[in-house]
N, C-alpha and C positions, 0 to 999 in steps of 0.2 A: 446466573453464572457467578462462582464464586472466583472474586481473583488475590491472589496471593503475590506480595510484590517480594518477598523474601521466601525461602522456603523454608526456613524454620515455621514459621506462621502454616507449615500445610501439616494435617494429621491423616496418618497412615487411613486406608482406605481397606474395607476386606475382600474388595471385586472391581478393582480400578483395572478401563480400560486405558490404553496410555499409546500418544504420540507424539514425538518432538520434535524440533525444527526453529528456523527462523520463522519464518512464514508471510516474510514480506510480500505484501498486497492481497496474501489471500488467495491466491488466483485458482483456476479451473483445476489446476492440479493439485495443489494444495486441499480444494472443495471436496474432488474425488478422496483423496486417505479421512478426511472431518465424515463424511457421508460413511463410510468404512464401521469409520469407527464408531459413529452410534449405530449402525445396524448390529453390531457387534455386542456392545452395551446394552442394547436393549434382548439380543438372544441369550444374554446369561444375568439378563436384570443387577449390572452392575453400573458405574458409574465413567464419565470419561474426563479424562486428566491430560490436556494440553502443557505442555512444555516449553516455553519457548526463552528469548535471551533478551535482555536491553543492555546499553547498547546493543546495535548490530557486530555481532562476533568479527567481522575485518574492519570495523572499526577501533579495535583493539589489538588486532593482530596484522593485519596487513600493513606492509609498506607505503602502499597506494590509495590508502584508505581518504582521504582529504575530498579522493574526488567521486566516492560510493555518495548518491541520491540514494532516498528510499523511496520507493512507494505508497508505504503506509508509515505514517505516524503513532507512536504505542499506544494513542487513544484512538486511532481509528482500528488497532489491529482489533485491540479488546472490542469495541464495537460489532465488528464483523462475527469476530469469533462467540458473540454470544449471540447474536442473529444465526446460525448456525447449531445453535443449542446443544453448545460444549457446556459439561457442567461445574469443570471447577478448569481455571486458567492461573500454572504457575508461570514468575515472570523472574527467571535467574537474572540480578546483575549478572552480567559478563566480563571480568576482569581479567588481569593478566594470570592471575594465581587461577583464577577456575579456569586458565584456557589450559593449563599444567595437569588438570586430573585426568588420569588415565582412562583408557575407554572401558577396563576393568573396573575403575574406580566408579567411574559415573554409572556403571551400570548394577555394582555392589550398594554402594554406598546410596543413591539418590530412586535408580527404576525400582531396587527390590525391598530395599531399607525402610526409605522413608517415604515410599507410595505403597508399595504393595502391590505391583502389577501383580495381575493376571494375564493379560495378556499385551502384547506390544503391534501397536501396528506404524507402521513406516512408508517412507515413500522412495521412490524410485534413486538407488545408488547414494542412497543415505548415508553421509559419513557423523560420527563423533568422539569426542575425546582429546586428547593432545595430539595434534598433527595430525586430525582428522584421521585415526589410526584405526577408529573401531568399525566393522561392514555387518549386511546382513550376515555374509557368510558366519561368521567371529558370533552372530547374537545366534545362528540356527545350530552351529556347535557347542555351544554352553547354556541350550537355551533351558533343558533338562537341569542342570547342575543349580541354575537359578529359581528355576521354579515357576517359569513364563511360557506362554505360545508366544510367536511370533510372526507375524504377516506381513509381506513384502506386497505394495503397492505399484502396478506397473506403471510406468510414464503415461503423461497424459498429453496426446499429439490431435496437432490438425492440420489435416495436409501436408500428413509426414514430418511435420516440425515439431519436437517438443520441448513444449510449453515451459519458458522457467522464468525467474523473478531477474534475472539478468537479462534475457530475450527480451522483456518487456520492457525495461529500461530503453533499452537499444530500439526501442520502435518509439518510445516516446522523446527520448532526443533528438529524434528524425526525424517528430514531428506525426508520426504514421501513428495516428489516431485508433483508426478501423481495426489493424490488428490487435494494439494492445488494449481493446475493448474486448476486443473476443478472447483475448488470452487469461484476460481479468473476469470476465463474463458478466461485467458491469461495464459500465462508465467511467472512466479515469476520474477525481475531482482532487479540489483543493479546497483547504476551508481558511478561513484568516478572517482581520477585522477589517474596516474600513477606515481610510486613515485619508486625512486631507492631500490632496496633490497640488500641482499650479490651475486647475480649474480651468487649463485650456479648452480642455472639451464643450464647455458650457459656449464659450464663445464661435464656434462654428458646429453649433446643432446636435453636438454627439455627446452629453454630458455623461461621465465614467466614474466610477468608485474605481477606488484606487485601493488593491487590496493587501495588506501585509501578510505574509503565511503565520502558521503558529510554530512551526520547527527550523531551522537552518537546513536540516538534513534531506528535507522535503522533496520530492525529485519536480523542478517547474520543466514541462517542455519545451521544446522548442520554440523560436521565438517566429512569431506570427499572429496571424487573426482567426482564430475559432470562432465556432457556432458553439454556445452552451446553453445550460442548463442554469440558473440560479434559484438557488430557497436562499429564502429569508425567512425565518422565522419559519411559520407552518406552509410559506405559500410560496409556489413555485414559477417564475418566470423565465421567459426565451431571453437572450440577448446574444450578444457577440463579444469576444473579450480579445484583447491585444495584447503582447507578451513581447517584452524590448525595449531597446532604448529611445525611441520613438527621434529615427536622423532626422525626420523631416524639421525638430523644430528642439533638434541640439540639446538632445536629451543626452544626462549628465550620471543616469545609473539604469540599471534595468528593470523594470516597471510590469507588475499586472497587473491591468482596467477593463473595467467592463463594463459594459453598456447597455445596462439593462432595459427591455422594451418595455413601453407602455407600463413606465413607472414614474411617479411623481413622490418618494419620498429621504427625509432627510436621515441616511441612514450613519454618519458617521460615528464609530464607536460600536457600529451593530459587527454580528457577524454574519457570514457569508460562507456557501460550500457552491462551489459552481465545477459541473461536471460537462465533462470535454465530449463533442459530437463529431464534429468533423473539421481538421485545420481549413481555412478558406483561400490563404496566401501565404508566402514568405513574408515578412515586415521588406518594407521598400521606403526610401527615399525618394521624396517626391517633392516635385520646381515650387511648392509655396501651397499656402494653406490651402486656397480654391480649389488646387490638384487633389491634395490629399481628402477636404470634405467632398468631392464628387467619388470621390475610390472608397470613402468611407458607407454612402449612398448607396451603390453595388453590394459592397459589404452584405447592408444590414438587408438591403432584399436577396439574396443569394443566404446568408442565415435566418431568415422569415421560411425562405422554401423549405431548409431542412427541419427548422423546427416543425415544420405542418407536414 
């Protein structure tokens, strides 16, 4: 995949198939328009051109922007999307001045101009342009005049719910793990480096890496004890990880550690992607250490069972 972080750096295409969005986390819906669109790409032996924004566009325009988590981070996004085997990915700054160009403009000037769509495919109630102003309708009646097809992508539901990069938020700061796995159609993760903490854990039998994220914007779940997944490097281990300010012992900011199983090495400085199974409790405060190392005991047998 080729990725383009400006879009002057991208040259016109003679059979670009093309779709835009944010496309935070990737998720099942998101999967469904990428699946689309190389079947598409591949019935007219042309190429496919993702569109997408850095910042997140309400991080530029919204009032309430401060408190938007992301899902994916812009090296995780490109990751995914070339696992998916998009063939070129452009990546617009998103500015206040691009948030200004008209849905005319964006679609003169950047889908016909300087890609050369053939054809557009989209996803379900797609807006763009200034004030989200442009719809399919608006691309199905001009779409002749431009020189494009155009495909509208239905929503993508389960269990009558559908699917979107804010629903999933809203399941993972509740901590509800299950669904927003299934809505991602993966594993939720984080990745970060390992950074020294007070090394409590060592002294009541539960030694933790203490993990910094790589983004601020990062969305951490809810705060409690999961069952995860951790890679290091090429190899993959079970542990349990804790998210919080840990009251029992008058912790001073909020903290994720994790506790990897049936590992003995020194990994600080390393990095880390640890992917969410299933939360196991709320974070509690508990009458002194012995409390908490017998709860931490449960813990890790109750994530042993889901790991197996």
């Amino acid at each position: 995949m080729k990725v383009y972080q400006e879009l002057e750096d991208f040259r016109k295409l003679p059979n670009a198939v093309v779709t835009s969005g944010t496309f935070d986390g990737v998720h099942i819906g998101h999967q469904k328009i990428l699946a689309r669109l190389e079947k598409v790409r591949q019935s007219i032996g042309g190429e496919s051109v993702v569109i997408t924004f850095w910042p997140h566009p309400r991080k530029v325009v919204s009032t309430d922007s401060d408190d938007l988590k992301l899902l994916t981070t812009i090296e995780e996004k490109i990751e995914l999307l070339e696992q998916v085997g998009v063939n070129h990915l452009i990546i617009i700054p998103f500015t206040k001045e691009f948030s200004q160009l008209s849905s005319e403009q964006f679609v003169r000037e950047i889908i016909v101009e300087k890609i050369g769509t053939k054809k557009l495919v989209i996803g379900y109630d797609h807006r763009f342009g200034r004030n989200r102003e442009g719809s399919f309708e608006y691309l199905v009646q001009n779409a002749t005049h431009y020189g494009f097809e155009v495909e509208e992508i239905s929503r993508q539901d389960i269990e009558h719910i559908t699917v979107s990069s804010t629903r999933i938020r809203k399941a993972l700061l509740e901590g509800n793990i299950h669904p927003a796995n299934e809505y991602l159609g993966r594993n939720y993760s984080l990745q970060g480096k390992v950074i020294k903490g007070n090394q409590l854990g060592r002294t009541i039998g539960s030694p933790t890496a203490n993990i910094q994220g790589r983004d601020e914007y990062k969305l951490i779940p809810a705060d409690g004890v999961y069952a995860v997944k951790v890679q290091w490097k090429d190899a993959v281990y079970g542990g349990m990880l804790n998210i919080g300010m840990r009251p029992t012992v008058q912790g001073a900011h909020r903290t994720v550690e994790v506790n990897i199983f049936d590992f003995n090495q020194d990994i600080y400085d390393e990095a880390l992607k640890v992917s969410f199974l299933e939360r196991l409790r709320a974070e509690q405060k508990f009458s002194g250490l012995e409390a908490l190392k017998e709860q931490l005991r449960r813990d890790e047998e109750a994530a042993r069972k889901i790991l197996d």
